[in-house]
One Martini backbone bead per residue (centre of mass of N, CA, C, O) as a GRO file, in nm:
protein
  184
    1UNK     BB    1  10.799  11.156   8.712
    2UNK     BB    2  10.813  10.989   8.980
    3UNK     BB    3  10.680  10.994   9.360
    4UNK     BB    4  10.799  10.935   9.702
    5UNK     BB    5  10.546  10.934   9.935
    6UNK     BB    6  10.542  11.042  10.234
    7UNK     BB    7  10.339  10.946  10.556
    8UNK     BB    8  10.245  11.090  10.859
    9UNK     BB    9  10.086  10.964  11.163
   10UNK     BB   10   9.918  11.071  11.436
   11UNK     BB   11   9.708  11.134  11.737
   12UNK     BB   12   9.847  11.356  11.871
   13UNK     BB   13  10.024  11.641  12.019
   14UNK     BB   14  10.213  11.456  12.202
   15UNK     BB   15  10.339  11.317  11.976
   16UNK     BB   16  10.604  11.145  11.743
   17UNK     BB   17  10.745  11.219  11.385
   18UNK     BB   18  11.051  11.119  11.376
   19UNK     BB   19  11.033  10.807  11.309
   20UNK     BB   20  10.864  10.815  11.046
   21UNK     BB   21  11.037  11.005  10.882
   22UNK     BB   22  11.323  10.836  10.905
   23UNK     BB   23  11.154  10.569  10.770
   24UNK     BB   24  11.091  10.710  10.489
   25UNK     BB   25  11.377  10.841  10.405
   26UNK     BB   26  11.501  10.569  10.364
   27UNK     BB   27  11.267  10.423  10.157
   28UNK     BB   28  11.273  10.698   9.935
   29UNK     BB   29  11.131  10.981  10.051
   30UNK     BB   30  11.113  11.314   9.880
   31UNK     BB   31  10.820  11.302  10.033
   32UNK     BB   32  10.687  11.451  10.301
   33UNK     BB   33  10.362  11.438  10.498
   34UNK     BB   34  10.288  11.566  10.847
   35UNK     BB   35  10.043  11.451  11.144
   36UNK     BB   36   9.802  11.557  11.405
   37UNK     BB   37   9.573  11.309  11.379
   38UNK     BB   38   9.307  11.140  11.366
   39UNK     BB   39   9.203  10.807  11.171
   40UNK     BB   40   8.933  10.740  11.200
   41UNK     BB   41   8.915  10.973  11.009
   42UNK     BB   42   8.930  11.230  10.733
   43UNK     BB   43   8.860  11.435  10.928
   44UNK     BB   44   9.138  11.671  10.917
   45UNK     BB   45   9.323  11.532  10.685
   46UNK     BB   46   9.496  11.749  10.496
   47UNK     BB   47   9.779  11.592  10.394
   48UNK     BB   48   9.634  11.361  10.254
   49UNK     BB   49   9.453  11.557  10.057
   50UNK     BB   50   9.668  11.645   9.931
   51UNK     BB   51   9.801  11.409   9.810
   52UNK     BB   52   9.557  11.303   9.668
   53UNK     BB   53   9.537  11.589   9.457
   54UNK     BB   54   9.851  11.538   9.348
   55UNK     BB   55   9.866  11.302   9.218
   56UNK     BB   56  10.035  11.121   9.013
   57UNK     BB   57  10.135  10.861   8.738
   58UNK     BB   58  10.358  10.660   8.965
   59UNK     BB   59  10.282  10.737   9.251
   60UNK     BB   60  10.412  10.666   9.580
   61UNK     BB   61  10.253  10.577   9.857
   62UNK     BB   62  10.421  10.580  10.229
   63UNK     BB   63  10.388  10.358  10.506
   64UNK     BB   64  10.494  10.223  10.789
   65UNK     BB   65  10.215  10.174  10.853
   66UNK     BB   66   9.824  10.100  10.824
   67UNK     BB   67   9.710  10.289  11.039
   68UNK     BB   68   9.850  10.591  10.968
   69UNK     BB   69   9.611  10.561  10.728
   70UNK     BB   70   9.388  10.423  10.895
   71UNK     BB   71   9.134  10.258  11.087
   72UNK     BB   72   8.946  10.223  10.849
   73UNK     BB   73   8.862  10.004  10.591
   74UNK     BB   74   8.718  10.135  10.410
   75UNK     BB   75   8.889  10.408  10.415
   76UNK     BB   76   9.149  10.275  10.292
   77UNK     BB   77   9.005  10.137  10.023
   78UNK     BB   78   8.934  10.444   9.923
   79UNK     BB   79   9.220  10.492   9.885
   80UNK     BB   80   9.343  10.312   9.725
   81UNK     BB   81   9.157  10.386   9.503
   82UNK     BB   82   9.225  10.645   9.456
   83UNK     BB   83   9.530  10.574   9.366
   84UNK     BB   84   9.463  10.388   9.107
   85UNK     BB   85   9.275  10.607   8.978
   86UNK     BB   86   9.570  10.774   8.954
   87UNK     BB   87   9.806  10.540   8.899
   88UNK     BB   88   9.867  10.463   9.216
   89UNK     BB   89  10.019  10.366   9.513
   90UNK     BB   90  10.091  10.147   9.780
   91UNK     BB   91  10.326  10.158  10.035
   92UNK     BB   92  10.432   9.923  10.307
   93UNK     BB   93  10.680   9.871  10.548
   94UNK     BB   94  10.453   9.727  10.767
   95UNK     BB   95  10.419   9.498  10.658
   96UNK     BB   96  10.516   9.423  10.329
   97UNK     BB   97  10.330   9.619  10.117
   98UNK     BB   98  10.195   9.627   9.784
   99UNK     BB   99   9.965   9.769   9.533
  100UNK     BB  100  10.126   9.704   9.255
  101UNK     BB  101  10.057   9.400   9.326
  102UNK     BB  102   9.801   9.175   9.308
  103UNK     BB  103   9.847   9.093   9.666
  104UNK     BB  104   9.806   9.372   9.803
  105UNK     BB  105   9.512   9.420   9.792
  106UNK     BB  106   9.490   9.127   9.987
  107UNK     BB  107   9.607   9.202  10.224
  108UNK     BB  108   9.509   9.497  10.259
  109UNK     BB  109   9.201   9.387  10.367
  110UNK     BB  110   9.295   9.210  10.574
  111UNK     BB  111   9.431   9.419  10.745
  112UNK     BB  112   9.206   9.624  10.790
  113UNK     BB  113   9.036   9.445  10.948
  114UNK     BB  114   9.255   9.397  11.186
  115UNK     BB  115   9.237   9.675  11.302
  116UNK     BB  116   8.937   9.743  11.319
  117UNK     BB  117   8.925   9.528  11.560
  118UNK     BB  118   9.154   9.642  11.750
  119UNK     BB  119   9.026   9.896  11.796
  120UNK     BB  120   8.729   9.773  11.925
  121UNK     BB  121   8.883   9.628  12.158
  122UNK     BB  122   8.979   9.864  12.243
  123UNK     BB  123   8.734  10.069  12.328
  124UNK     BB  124   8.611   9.850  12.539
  125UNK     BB  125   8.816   9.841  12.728
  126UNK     BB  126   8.792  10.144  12.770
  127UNK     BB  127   8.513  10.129  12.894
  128UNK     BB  128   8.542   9.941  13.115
  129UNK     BB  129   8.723  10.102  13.275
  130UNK     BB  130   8.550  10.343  13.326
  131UNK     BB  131   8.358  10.193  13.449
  132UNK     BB  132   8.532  10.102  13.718
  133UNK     BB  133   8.629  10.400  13.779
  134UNK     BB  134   8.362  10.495  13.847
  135UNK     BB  135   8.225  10.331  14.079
  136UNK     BB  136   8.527  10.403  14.254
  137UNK     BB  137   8.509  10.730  14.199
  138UNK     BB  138   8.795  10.782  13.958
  139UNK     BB  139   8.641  10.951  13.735
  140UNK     BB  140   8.696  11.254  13.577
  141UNK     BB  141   8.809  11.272  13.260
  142UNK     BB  142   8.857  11.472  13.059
  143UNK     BB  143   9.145  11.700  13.014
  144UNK     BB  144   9.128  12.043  12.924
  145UNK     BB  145   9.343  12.198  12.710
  146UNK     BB  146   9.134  12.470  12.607
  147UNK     BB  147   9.093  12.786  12.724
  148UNK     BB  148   8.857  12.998  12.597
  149UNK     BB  149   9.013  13.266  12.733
  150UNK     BB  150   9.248  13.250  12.630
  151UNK     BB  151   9.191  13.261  12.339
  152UNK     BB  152   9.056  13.525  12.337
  153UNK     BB  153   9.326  13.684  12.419
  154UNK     BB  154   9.515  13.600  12.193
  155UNK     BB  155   9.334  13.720  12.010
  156UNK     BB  156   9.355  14.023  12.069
  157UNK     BB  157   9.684  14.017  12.041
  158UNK     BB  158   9.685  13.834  11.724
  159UNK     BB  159   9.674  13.588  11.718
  160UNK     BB  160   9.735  13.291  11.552
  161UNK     BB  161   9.599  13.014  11.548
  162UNK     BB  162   9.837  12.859  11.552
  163UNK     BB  163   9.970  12.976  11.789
  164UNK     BB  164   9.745  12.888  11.963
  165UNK     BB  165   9.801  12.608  11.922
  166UNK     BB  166  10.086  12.592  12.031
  167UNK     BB  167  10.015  12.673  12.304
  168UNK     BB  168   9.816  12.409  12.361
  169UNK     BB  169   9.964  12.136  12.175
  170UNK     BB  170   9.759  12.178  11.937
  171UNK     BB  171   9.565  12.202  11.697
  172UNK     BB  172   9.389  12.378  11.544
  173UNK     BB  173   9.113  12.187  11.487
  174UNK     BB  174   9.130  12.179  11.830
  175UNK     BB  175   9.053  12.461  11.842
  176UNK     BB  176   8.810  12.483  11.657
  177UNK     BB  177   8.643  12.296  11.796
  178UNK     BB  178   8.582  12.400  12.080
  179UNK     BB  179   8.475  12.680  11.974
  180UNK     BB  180   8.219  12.521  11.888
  181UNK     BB  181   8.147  12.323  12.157
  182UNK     BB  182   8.114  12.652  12.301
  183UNK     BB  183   7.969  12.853  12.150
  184UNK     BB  184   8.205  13.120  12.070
   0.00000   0.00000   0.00000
């Protein structure tokens, strides 16, 4: 018996999954598993990794729109062969495409790739901004969210990881990659 397995992700910690899991509930999905982590890369996307790990044949991946999937096209493209090479499919609610049809597999290489160039075209803008800001001295950078001596006192008194990930709002990962890069 196939599986309509929902995926919904978002980008960051402070963004809501309730508006995609109710919209993949309503689509027909049995299974929803949802994250807070970049698109941008398959890395720390856990959830999506369960799904692809267990996919049987005939089962269905359905996500709200084709970003919630990846922002690389390439990565889109990897995804989707891994799901054909398990004999499952993809569907997107919006705008409305199956990889289970013949046609939908070239609407999405082309819709990734316009995904793919609109991510940089925020980037550049993204970047301008930040430089004309910089110009007139009033760019200070992004706000650490994770202080690592609360994280180290958290540690001490036996919290655990997701605690602390939720004590500052971040994922794990978040807490994480932090502690990395703090040579904690």
């Amino acid at each position: 018996m196939s599986t309509v397995i929902g995926y919904a992700r978002v980008s960051t910690a402070d963004q809501d999954l309730a508006t995609q899991k109710a919209e993949l509930k309503t689509a027909g999905c049995t299974v929803i598993r949802a994250e807070k982590v970049s698109g941008a890369s398959r890395e720390g996307r856990t959830e999506l990794q369960t799904i692809l790990d267990f996919l049987r044949p005939g089962d269905q991946v359905v996500v709200v729109r084709l970003d919630r999937l990846g922002r690389d096209t390439r990565d889109v493209l990897n995804i989707v062969h891994e799901l054909k090479q398990k004999g499952a499919s993809l569907r997107v609610l919006s705008p409305a495409i199956d990889t289970s049809g013949p046609t939908g597999e070239i609407i999405l290489t082309v819709l990734g790739m316009v995904a793919q160039m609109e991510r940089q075209f925020i980037k550049e803008r993204q970047k301008v901004g930040i430089e004309a800001a910089k110009a007139k001295g009033v760019y200070k950078g992004g706000k650490a969210k994770i202080d690592l001596a609360t994280v180290e006192k958290l540690k001490t008194e036996g919290k655990t990881m997701t605690e602390i990930a939720s004590h500052f709002g971040v994922t794990r990962q978040g807490v994480y990659k932090a502690i990395k890069e703090a040579n904690f």
